[in-house]
C-alpha positions as CSV (number, residue, x, y, z in Angstrom):
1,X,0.0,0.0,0.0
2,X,2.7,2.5,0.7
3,X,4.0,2.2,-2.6
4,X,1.4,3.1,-4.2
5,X,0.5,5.8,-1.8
6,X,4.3,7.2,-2.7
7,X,3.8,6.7,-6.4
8,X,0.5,9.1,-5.8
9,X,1.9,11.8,-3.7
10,X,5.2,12.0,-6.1
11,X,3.0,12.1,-9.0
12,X,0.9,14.4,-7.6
13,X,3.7,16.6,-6.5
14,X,5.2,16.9,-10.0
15,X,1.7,18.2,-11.3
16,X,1.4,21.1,-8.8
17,X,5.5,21.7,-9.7
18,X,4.6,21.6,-13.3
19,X,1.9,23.4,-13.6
20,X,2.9,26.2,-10.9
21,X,6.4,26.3,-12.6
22,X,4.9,26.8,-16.2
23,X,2.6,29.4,-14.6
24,X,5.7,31.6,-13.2
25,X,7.4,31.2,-16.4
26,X,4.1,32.6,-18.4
27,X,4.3,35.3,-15.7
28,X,7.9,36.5,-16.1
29,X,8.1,36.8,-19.9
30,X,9.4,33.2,-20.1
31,X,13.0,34.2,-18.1
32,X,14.8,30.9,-18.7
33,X,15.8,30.9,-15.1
34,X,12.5,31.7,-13.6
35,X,10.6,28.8,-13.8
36,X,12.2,26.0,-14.9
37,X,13.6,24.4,-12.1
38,X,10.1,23.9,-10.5
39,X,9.2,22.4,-14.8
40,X,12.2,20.1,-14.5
41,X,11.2,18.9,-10.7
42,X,8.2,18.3,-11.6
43,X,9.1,15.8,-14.6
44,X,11.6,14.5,-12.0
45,X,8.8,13.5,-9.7
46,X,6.4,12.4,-12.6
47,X,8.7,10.0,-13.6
48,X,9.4,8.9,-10.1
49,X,6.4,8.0,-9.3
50,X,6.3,6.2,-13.2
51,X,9.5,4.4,-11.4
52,X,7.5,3.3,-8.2
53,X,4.8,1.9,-10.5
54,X,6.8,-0.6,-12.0
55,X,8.2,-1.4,-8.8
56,X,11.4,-0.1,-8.2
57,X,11.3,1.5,-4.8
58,X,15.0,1.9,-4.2
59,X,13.8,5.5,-5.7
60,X,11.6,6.4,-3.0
61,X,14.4,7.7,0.0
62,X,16.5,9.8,-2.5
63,X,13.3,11.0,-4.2
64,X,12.1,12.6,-0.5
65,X,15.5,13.8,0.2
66,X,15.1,15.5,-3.2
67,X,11.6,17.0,-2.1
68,X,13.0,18.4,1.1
69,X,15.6,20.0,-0.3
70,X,13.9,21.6,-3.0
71,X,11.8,23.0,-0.2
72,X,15.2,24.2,1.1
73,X,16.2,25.7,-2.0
74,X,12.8,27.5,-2.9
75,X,13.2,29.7,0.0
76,X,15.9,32.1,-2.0
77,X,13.5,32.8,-4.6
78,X,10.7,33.5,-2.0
79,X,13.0,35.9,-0.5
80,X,13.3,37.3,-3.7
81,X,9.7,38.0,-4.0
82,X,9.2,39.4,-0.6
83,X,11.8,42.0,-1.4
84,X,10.1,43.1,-5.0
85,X,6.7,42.5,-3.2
86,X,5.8,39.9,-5.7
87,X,2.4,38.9,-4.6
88,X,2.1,36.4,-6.9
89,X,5.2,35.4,-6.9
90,X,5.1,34.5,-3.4
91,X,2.0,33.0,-3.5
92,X,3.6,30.3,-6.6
93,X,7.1,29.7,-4.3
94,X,4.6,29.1,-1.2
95,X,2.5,26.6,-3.3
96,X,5.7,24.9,-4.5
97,X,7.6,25.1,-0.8
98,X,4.5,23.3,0.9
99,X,4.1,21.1,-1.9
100,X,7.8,19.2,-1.1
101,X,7.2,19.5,1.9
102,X,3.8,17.9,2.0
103,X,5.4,15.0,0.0
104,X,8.6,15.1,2.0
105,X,6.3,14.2,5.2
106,X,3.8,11.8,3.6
107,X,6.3,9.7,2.1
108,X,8.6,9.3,5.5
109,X,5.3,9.0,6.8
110,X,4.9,6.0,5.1
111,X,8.2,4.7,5.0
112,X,8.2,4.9,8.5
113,X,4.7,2.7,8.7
């Protein structure tokens, strides 16, 4: 059960990382740097969770340490948008923060079970 619970939440992750991460690159006039590392995290975790389907779970421990540090790393670019006052901004690096971290917690949630 907790694999497929995994494969969900990483699967489910990448879409909110995707879709948030094309969003803020539509917003800022399709920067190179501005959205893609929440585009290319989100693939990551889509084909993670393609990964846990087919039953190799050796994935799953790096693929939370992964989540928790992109957490990590989000928070420079949410300082970013504090210091414009980037409404939006923060509002898409707050989505995408809570989002790994949400997965990072479910998933040693479930290791853990």
């Amino acid at each position: 059960m907790s694999r497929l619970a995994n494969q969900h939440i990483f699967f489910a992750n990448g879409i909110v990382l995707l879709v948030v991460g094309i969003a803020g690159f539509i917003a800022n006039n399709y920067v190179m740097h501005t959205g893609l590392t929440p585009v290319i995290s989100g693939f990551t975790f889509i084909l993670l969770s393609i990964l846990l389907k087919n039953g190799l779970n050796y994935f799953t421990k790096p693929a939370m340490i992964f989540a928790i540090l992109l957490a990590i790393a989000f928070f420079w670019p949410l300082l970013r948008n504090i210091e414009q006052s980037d409404i939006w901004g923060m509002t898409r690096i707050g989505i995408e923060i809570s989002s790994c971290l949400i997965t990072g917690y479910f998933v040693y949630k479930n290791i853990r079970a």
